[in-house]
C-alpha positions in Angstrom: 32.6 -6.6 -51.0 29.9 -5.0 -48.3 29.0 -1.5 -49.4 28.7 1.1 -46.7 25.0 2.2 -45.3 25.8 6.2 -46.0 22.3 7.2 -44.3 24.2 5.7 -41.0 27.7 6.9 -41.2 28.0 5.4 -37.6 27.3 1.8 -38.8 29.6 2.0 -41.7 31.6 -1.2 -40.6 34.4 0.9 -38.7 34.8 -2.6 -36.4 35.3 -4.3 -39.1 38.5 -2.5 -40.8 41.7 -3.5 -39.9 43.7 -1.3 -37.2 45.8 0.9 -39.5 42.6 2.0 -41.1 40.9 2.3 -38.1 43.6 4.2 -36.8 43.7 6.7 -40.1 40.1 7.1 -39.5 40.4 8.7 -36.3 43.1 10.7 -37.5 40.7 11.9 -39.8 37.7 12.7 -37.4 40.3 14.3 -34.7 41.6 16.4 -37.5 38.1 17.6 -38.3 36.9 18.2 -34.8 40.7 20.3 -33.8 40.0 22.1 -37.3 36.4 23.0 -36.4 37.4 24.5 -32.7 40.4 26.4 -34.2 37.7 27.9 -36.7 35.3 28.5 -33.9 38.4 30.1 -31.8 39.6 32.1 -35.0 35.9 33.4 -34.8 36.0 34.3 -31.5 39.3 36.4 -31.5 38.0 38.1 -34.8 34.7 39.4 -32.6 37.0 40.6 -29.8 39.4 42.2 -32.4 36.2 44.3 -33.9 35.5 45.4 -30.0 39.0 46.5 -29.3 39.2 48.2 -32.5 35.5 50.3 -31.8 36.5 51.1 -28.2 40.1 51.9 -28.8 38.7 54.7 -31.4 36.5 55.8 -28.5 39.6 55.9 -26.3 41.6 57.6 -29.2 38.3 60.7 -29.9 38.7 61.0 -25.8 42.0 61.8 -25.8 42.5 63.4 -28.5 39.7 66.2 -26.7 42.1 65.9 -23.6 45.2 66.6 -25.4 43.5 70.2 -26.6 42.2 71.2 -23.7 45.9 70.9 -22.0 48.4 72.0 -24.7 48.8 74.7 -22.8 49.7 72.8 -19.6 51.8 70.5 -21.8 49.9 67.6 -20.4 49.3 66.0 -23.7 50.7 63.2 -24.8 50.5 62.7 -28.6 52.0 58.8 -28.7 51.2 55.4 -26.8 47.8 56.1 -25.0 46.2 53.6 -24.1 44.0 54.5 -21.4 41.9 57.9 -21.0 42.9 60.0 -18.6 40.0 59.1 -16.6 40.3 55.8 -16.9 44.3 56.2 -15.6 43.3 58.2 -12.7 40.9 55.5 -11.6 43.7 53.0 -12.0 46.4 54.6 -10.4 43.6 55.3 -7.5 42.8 51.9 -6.6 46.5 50.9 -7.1 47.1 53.7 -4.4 44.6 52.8 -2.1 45.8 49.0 -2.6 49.6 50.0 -2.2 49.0 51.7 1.5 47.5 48.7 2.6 50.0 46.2 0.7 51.3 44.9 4.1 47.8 44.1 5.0 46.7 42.2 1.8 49.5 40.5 1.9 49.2 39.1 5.4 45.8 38.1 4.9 46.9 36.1 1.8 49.3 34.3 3.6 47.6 33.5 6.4 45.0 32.1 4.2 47.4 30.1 1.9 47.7 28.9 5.8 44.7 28.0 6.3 44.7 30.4 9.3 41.0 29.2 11.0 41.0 33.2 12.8 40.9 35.4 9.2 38.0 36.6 9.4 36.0 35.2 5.5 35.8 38.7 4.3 39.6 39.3 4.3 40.2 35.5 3.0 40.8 35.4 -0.9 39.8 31.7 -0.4 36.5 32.2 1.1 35.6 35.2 -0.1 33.0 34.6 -2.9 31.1 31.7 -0.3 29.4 35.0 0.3 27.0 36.5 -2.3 28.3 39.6 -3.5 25.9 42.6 -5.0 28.6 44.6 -6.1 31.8 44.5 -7.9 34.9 43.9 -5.2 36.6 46.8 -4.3 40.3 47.6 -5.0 41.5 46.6 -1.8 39.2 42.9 -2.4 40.7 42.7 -5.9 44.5 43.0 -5.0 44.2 40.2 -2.8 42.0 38.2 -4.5 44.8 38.4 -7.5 47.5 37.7 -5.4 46.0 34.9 -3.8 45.7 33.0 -6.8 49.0 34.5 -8.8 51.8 32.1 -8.6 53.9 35.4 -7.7 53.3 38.4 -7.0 53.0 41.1 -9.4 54.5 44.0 -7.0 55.4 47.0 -8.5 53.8 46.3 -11.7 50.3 47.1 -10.3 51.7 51.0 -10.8 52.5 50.3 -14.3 50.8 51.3 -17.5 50.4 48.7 -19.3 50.6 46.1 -17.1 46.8 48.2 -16.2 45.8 48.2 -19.6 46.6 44.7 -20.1 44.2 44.0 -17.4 41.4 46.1 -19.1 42.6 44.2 -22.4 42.4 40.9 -21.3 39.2 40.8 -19.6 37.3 42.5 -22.7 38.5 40.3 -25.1 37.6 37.5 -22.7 33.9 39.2 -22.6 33.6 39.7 -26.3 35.0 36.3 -27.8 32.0 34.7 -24.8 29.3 37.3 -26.4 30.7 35.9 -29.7 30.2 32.3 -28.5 26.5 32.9 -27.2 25.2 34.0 -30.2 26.8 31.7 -32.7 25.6 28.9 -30.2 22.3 30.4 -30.0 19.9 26.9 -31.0 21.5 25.7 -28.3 21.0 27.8 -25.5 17.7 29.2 -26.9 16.1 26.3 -28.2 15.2 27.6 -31.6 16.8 27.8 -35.4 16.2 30.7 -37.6 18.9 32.2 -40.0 17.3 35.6 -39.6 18.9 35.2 -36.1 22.3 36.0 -37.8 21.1 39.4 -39.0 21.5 42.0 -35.6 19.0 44.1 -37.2 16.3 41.7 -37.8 17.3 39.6 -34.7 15.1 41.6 -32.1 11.8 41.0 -34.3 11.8 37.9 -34.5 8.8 36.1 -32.6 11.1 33.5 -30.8 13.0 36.5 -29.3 10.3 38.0 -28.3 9.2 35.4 -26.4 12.4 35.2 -24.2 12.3 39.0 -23.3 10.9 38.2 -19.7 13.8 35.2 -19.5 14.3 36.7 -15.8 10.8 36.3 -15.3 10.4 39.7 -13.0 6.5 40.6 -12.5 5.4 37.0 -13.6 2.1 36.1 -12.1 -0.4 33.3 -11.0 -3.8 32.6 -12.5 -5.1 34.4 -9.8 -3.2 37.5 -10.6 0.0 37.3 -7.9 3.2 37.5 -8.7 5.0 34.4 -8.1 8.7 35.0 -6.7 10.1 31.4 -7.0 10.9 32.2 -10.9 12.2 35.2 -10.5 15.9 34.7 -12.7 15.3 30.9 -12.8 15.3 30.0 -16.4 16.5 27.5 -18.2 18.4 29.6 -20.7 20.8 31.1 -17.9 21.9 27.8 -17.2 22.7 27.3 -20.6 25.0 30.0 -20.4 26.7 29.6 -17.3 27.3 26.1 -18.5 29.1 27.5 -22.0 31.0 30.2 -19.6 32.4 28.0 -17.0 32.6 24.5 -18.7 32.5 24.8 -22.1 30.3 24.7 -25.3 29.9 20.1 -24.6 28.2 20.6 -21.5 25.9 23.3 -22.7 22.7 21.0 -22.9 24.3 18.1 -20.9 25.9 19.9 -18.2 28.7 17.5 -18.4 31.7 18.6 -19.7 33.5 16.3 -23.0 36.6 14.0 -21.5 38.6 15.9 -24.5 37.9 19.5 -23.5 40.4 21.8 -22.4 40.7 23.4 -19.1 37.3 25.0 -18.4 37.6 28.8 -16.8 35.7 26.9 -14.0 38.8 25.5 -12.9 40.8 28.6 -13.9 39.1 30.5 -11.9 38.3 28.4 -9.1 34.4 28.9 -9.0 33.2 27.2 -6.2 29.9 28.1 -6.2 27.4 29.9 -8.3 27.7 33.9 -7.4 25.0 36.6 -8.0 27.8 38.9 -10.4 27.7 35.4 -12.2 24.0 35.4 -12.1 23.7 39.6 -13.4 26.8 38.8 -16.2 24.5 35.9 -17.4 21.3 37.9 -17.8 23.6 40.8 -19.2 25.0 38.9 -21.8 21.4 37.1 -23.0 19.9 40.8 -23.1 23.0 41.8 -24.9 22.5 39.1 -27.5 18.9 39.4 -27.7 18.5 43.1 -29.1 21.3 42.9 -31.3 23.3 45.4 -30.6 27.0 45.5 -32.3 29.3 45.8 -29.1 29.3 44.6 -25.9 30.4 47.8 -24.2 28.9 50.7 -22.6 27.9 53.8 -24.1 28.5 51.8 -27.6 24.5 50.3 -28.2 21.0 50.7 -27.1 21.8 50.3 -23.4 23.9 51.4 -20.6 25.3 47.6 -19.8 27.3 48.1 -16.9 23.8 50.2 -15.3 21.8 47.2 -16.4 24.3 44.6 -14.7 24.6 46.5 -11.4 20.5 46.9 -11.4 20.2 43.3 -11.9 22.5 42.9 -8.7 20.2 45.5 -6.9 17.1 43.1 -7.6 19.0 39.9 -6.7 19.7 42.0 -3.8 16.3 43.1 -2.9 15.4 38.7 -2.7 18.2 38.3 -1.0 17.2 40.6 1.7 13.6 40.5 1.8 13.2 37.0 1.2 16.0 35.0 2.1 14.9 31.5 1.5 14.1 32.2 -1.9 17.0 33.3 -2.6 18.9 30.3 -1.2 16.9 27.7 -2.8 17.7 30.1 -6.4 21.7 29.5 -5.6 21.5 26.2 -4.9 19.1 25.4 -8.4 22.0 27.1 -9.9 25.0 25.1 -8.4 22.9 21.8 -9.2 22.0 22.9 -12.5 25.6 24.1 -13.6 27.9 22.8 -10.8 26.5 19.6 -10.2 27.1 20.3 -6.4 24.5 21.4 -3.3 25.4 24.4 -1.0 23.8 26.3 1.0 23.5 29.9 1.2 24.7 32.2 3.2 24.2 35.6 4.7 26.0 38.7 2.7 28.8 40.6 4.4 30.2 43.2 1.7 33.6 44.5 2.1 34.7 47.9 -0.4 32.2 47.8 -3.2 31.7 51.2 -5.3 28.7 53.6 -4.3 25.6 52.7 -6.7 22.5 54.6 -8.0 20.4 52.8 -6.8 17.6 53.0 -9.7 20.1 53.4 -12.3 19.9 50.5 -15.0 16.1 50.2 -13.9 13.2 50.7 -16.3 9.0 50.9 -14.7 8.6 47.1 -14.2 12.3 46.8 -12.6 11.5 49.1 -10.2 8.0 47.7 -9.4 9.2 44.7 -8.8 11.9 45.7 -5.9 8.9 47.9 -4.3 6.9 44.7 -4.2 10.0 42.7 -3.1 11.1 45.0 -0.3 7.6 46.1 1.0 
């Protein structure tokens, strides 16, 4: 009887066997491989758990000050908080400032579920991210980009609680089980294999690490000493990412996603094109992962994340402006590189972002670097 070559598992004679073992044997391997991605998924709602847990404590210290400074008022309420009061008031805000201009929002999302050719591109939920965007949408943006793509609308719940704080839920324990998924697929994305990796503490020391610090390439020079613009956040390891965000952990060196993976958020959020938020939350994440720090949210590590993300915007901004065909030939390497398609760019037309700082997130080389780009 022919004994198995076990150095080549692959030439092991599977032709060879008779259907019902041939059959049993996929069983096997599909068993393995749905076993391995619920362990990987397990993993990744663990993380998010741990992030939820640390920021709900936050929430918890911050009300818990709030509830003594209005005893006296009676404004405290001692059960089911789930939001700080702050965060509530900027809720119910936007919710106000959406709900007076409900009939508006909603016109403009039917007239572009109508293809209407005379809605202007910043009121249309379809178009509205052909744009680049250097700020997060506004309230009024945000309603109707929801809408749009809800299969009904959510009406009155907008001015409930917890239909709020389901919102914030969902989109941190999205963030935090992708965090999770970065680092734990960190050979990879960043092309190296070191176990110390695994330790946050020793993970910023490492020489490998400290080779990708400059990944977005800002103040990168010739030989002759000039800085060289066409690199500026073009890097292979951004790719990398966008690929594991928006199609999956298969297409990650490929860029072509497996036959047997699920829906990718590409589709479920019907990306169309790379965007610069995309762009700033990729480079957020890989600086996130990079120093180590234990949670992905602000005011909770070594950095002021959402600051870092919004000055990332500001210098994708500053190209954008100042240098317009750069920037257009750095969203189409994108959308080739993780897309697989070829657009063009197009000029930027923003519609109810929130005021900005406009050096916060910066550090000295940040801010060189938009002086040279906008002088």
């Amino acid at each position: 009887m022919p004994r198995r070559n076990r150095e080549n598992p692959d030439d092991s004679g599977a032709e060879d066997l008779p259907p019902a073992r041939q059959s049993k044997r996929q069983m096997r391997e599909d068993i393995q491989a749905l076993q391995e991605q619920v362990r990987a998924a397990e993993e990744g709602q663990q993380r998010a758990e741990q992030e939820a847990h640390a920021l709900q404590a936050q929430i918890n210290q911050q009300n818990r000050q709030n509830q003594g400074a209005n005893a006296n008022n009676g404004e405290a309420d001692e059960t089911n908080i789930k939001l700080s009061r702050s965060e509530k008031k900027s809720w119910e805000s936007k919710a106000r400032l959406a709900g007076c201009r409900a009939d508006e929002i909603l016109d403009d999302v039917k007239r572009a579920q109508e293809s209407d050719d005379e809605l202007e591109d910043m009121h249309n939920p379809a178009l509205y991210w052909d744009t680049p965007r250097f700020s997060t949408p506004g309230p009024v943006d945000l309603a109707r980009e929801m809408i749009y793509h809800l299969p009904k609308s959510p009406g009155k719940l907008w001015l409930e609680e917890w239909f709020q704080a389901k919102i914030h839920e969902g989109v941190r324990k999205i963030r935090g089980a992708f965090t999770h998924s970065v680092q734990v697929h960190y050979t990879e994305i960043f092309g190296f294999h070191n176990t110390v990796f695994n330790t946050r503490s020793e993970r910023p020391n490492l020489p490998e690490v400290q080779a990708l610090q400059n990944f977005l390439h800002i103040n990168e020079k010739d030989n002759e000493g000039n800085i060289v613009l066409g690199v500026f956040f073009r890097d292979a390891v951004i790719v990398k990412v966008l690929r594991l965000l928006l199609l999956g952990r298969s297409s990650i060196v490929t860029g072509k996603q497996s036959s047997k993976a699920r829906k990718s958020y590409r589709q479920l959020w019907h990306i169309k094109c790379i965007t610069p938020s995309l762009l700033a939350f990729a480079a957020t994440v890989i600086h996130f992962v990079l120093l180590g720090d234990p949670f992905f949210e602000a005011g909770s590590g070594s950095l002021q994340y959402p600051a870092w993300f919004h000055a990332r915007l500001r210098l994708l901004e500053g190209i954008h402006e100042n240098h317009p065909n750069i920037f257009d030939d750095l969203i189409r390497y994108y959308n080739k590189e993780v897309l697989g398609i070829d657009l063009q760019g197009a000029d930027n037309d923003q519609d109810g972002g929130a005021p900005l700082v406009l050096d916060d997130g910066m550090d000295a080389d940040d801010m060189e670097f938009l002086a040279m780009v906008q002088a």
